[in-house]
C-alpha positions in Angstrom: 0.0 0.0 0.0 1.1 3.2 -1.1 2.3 5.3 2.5 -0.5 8.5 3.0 1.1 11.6 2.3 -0.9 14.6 3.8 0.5 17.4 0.5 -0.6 14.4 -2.0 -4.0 13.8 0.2 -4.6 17.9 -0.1 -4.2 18.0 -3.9 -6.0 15.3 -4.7 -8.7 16.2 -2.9 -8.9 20.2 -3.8 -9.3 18.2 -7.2 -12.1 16.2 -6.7 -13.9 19.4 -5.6 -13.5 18.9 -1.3 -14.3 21.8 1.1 -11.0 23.5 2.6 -12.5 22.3 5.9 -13.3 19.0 5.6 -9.5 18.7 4.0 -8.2 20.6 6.7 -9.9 18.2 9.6 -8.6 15.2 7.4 -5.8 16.1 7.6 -5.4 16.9 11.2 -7.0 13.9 11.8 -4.3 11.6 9.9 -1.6 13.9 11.9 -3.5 12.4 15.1 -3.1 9.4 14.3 0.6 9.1 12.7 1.4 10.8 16.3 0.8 7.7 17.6 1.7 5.0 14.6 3.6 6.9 12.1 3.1 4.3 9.2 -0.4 3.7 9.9 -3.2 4.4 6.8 -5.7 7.0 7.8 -9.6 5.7 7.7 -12.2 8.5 7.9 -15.0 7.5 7.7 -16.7 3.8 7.4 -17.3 4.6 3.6 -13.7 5.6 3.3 -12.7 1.8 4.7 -15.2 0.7 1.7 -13.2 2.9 -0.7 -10.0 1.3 0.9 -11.0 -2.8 0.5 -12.9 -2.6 -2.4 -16.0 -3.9 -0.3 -19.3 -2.5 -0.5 -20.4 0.6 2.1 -23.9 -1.4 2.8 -22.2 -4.4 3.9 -20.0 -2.8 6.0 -22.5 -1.1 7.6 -25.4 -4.3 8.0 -22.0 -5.7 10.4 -21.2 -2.5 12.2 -25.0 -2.4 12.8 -24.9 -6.5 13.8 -27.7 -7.5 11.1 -28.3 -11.0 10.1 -27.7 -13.1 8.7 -24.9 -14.7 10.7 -21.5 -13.4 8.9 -19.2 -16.5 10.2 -19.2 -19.7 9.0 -19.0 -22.4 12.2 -17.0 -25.2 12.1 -14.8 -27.9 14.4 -11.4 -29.3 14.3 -9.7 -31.7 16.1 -7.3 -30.6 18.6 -4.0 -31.8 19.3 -4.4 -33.0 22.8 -6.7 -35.6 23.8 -9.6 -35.2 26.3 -10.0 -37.1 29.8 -9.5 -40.9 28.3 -8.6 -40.1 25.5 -11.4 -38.4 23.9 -11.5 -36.0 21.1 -11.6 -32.3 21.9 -12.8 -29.9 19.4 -11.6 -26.4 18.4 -14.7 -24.1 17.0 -13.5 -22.0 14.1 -15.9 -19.2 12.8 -14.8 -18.4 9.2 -15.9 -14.7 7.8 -18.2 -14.5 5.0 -15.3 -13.2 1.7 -16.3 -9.8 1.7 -15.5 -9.5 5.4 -12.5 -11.7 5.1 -11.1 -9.2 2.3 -12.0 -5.8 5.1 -10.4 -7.9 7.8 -7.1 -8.8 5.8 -6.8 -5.3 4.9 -6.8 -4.4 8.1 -4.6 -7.4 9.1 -1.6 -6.2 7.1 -2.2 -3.0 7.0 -3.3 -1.8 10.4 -2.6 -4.6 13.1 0.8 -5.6 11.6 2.2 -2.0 12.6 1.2 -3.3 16.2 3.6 -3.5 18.9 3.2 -6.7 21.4 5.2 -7.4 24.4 8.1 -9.2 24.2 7.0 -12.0 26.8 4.2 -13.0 23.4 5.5 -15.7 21.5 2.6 -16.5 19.0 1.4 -14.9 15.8 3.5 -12.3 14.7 6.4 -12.7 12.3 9.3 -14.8 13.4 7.5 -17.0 15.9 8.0 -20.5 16.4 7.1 -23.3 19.1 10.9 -24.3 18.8 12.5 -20.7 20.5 8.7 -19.9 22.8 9.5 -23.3 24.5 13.2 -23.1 24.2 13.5 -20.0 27.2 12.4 -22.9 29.6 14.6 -25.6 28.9 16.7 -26.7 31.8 14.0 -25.3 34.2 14.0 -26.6 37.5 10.6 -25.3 38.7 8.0 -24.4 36.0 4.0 -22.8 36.5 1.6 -23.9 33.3 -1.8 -21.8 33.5 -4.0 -21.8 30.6 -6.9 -19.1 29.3 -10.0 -20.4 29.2 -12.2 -19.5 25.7 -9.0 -17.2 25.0 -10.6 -15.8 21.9 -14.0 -15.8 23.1 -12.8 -13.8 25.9 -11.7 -10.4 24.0 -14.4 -8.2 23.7 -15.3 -5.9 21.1 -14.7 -3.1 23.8 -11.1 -4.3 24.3 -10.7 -4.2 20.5 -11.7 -0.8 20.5 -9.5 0.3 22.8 -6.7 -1.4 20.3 -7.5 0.6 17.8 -7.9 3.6 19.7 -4.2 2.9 21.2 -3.5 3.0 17.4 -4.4 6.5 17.2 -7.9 5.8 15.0 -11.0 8.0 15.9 -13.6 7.3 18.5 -16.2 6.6 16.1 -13.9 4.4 13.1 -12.1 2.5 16.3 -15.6 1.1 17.3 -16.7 0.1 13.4 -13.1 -1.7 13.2 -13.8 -3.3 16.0 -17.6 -4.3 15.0 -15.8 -5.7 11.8 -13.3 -7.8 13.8 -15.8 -9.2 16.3 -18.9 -11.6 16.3 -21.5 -10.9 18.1 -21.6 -13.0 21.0 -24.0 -15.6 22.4 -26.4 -14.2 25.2 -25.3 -14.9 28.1 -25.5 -12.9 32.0 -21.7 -11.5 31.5 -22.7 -10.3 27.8 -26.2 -9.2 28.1 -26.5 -5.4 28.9 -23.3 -4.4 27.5 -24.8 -1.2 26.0 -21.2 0.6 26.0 -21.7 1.8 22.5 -24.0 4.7 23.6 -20.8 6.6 25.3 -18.5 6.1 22.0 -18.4 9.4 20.3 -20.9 9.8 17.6 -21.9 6.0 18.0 -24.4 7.2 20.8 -26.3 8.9 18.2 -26.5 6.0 15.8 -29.2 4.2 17.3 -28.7 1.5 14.8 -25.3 0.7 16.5 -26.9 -0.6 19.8 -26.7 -4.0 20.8 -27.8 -6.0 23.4 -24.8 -8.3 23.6 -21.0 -7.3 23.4 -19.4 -9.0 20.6 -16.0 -11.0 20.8 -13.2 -12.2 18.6 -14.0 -15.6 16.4 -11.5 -18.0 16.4 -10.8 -18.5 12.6 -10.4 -15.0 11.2 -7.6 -13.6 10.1 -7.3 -10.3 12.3 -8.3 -12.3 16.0 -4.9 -13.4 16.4 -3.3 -9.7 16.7 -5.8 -8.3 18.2 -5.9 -10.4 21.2 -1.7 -9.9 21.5 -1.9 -6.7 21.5 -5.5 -6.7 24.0 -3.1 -8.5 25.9 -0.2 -6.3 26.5 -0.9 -4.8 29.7 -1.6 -8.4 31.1 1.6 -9.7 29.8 3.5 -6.7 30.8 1.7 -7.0 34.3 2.8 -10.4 34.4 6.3 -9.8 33.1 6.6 -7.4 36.2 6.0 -10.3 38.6 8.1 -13.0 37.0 11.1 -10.3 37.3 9.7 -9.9 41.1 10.3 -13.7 41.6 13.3 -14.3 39.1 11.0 -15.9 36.7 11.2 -16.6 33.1 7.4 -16.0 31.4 6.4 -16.5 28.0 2.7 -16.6 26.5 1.4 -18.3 23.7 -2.0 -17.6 23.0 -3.3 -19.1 25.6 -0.8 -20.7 27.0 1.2 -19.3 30.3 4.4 -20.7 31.5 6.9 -19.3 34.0 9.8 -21.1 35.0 12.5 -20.8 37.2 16.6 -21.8 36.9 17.2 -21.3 40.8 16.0 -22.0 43.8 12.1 -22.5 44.5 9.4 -23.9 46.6 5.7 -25.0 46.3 4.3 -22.5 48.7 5.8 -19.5 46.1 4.7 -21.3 43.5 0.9 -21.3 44.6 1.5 -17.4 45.7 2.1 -16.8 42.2 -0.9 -18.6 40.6 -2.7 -16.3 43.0 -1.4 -12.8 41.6 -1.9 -14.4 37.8 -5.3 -15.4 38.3 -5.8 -11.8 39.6 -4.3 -10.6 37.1 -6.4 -12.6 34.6 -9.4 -11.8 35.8 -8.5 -7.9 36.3 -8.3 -8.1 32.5 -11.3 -9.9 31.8 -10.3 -13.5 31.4 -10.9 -16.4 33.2 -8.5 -19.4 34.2 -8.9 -23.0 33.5 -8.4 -24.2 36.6 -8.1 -27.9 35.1 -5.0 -27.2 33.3 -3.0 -25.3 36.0 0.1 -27.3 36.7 2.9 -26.5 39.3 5.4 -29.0 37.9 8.8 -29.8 40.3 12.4 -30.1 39.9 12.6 -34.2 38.3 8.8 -34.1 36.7 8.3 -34.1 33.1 8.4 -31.0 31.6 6.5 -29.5 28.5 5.7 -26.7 27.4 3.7 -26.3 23.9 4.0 -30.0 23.3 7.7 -30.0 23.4 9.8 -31.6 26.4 12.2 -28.7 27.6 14.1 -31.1 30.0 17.3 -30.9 28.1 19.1 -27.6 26.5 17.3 -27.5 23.4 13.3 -28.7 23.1 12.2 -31.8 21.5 9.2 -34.2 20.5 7.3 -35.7 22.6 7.4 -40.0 22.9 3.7 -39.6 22.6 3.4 -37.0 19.7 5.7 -39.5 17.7 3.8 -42.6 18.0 0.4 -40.5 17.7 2.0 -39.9 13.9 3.0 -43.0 13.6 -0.5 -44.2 14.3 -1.7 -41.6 12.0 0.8 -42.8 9.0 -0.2 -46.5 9.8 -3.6 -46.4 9.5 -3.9 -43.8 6.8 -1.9 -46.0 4.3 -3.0 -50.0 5.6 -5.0 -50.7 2.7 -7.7 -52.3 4.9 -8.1 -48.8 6.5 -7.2 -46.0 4.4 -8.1 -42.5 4.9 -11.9 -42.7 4.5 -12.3 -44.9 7.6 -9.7 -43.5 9.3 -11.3 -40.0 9.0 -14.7 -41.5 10.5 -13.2 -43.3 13.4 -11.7 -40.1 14.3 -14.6 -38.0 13.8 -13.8 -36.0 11.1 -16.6 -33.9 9.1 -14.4 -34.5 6.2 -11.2 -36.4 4.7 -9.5 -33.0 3.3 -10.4 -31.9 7.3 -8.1 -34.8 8.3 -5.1 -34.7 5.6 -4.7 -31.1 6.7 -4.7 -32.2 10.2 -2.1 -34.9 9.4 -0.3 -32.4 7.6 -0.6 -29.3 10.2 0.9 -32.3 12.5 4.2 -33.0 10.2 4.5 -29.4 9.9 4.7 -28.9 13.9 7.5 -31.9 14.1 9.6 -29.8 11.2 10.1 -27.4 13.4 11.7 -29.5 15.8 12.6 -32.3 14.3 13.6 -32.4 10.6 14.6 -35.8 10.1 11.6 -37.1 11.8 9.8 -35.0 9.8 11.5 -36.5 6.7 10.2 -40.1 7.2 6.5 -38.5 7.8 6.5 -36.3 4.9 7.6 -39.5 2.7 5.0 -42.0 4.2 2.4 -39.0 4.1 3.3 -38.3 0.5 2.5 -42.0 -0.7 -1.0 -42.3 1.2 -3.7 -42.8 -1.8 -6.2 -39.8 -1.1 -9.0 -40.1 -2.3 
């Protein structure tokens, strides 16, 4: 994208025939907001974003304005990790409708990627991988493992308006970008209510912009992933300030929490700290799963994002390898094969399963490339239907 240029904004529009004060506002209003993000693309107005993506200003407006029909696509994948014996666990991805997809890539790589996330976030920016996020553990001798319950889910559309506000965007265009990037949620007692729309700038006076529910972010498209690191950056750099308290090594990955410690330790500070992060978490709107919080002591296993850190340097897991091997066997034994393979598993779809397989291989490349070798071979000579 071409960078805005305020002289080459003025002539342009003197041009096409603009008032000298609605230039003069435009551009104060792009000044505004390069005060805060220099490189950042001024949006005016809701029908300027439809200028910007090529997408339709009625559209855009029917989802600022939370008309149906539903705008998200709903669908399951299998997770990595097993449930309690063993059971498949499901991941529910909500995929935009293509003309929102389109608006929210824009705004993806155009807006969110000038973002800055704290250092302690490992996951979805450029240059992340499992293999360094899990490597800052390795060698721990204590380690705390708390996970985010509904992660996604649990970023409002208010805390995505306050992202693009911290941007430097205008009361009124922060809360459409954030109408754009959020779905609206299901009603529930911590949803219902949330009328905060009414005290947004011009939004109060748009009384087709109420809602009864506050939207979140859906799992699936393309802009939830930045938006919660950087909804998250006081939380990690809250967090950050009480690992450094307790000589603490933290790291997040999406959901995924883990301090550790080189030195010495005990139990009781252990617990303590559980404490002031659940506090935290739920100071900034999320809740714990209390299921999945581990204290894990000098000689337990380690892991952290599926990878053992118990040496210098992270690897597989004995379990994630013979779960691909299982995969590879079954997927190619001619009395199997993928079709029955994919409906023992539970699978919607074959092409849902190969890109699981697949997603799986990739993981192991990043840790393991000969390992990954042998799967990608086996994996390439499966007949697919």
């Amino acid at each position: 994208m071409t960078p805005w240029r305020s002289q080459a904004f003025r002539a342009e529009a003197i041009a096409g025939g603009g008032s000298a004060g609605v230039i003069t506002n435009a551009v104060a209003t792009a000044a505004a907001l390069h005060k805060h993000t220099p490189d950042a693309p001024p949006v005016f107005t809701l029908g300027h974003l439809a200028h910007l993506t090529d997408v339709h200003y009625r559209f855009l407006r029917q989802v600022v304005e939370r008309q149906d029909p539903e705008r998200y696509r709903r669908f399951r994948i299998l997770k990595r990790t097993s449930g309690a014996g063993g059971a498949p666990r499901y991941r529910i991805i909500c995929v935009p409708d293509p003309r929102l997809m389109r608006v929210q890539r824009w705004i993806n790589a155009n807006v969110l990627a000038l973002g800055h996330v704290h250092k302690a976030s490992t996951a979805f920016k450029a240059g992340d991988n499992i293999v360094a996020a899990a490597g800052v553990h390795c060698d721990a001798k204590w380690m705390i493992k708390i996970d985010i319950l509904n992660f996604f889910e649990s970023v409002s559309e208010q805390s995505v308006y306050h992202v693009f506000r911290g941007l430097g965007y205008q009361p009124l265009i922060s809360f459409e970008l954030a109408r754009l990037c959020t779905r609206r949620g299901e009603s529930s007692n911590a949803r219902r209510g949330k009328r905060w729309a009414h005290s947004v700038g011009h939004a109060k006076r748009i009384t087709n912009y109420h809602s009864s529910v506050l939207g979140h972010l859906p799992q699936g498209a393309p802009t939830s992933p930045m938006l919660a690191n950087l909804a998250m950056k006081g939380f990690d750099e809250a967090v950050s300030r009480l690992a450094d308290t307790y000589d603490l090594s933290y790291t997040r990955y999406a959901d995924d929490l883990t301090l550790s410690s080189l030195g010495l330790f005990d139990r009781s500070r252990a617990q303590t700290i559980v404490s002031e992060v659940y506090d935290q978490l739920r100071c900034w709107g999320f809740r714990p799963n209390l299921a999945k919080t581990l204290i894990v002591p000098p000689g337990a296993r380690k892991v952290v994002l599926g990878l053992l850190v118990d040496r210098q340097v992270p690897r597989l897991t004995k379990a994630f390898r013979a779960r691909m091997r299982r995969h590879l066997y079954f997927l190619s034994h001619p009395q199997h094969g993928p079709v029955k393979h994919a409906a023992a598993l539970g699978f919607a779809s074959v092409y849902g399963l190969r890109n699981h397989v697949s997603g799986l291989i990739a993981y192991a490349q990043q840790v393991d490339a000969n390992f990954a070798a042998d799967a990608w071979g086996k994996f390439d000579a499966i007949v697919w239907p």
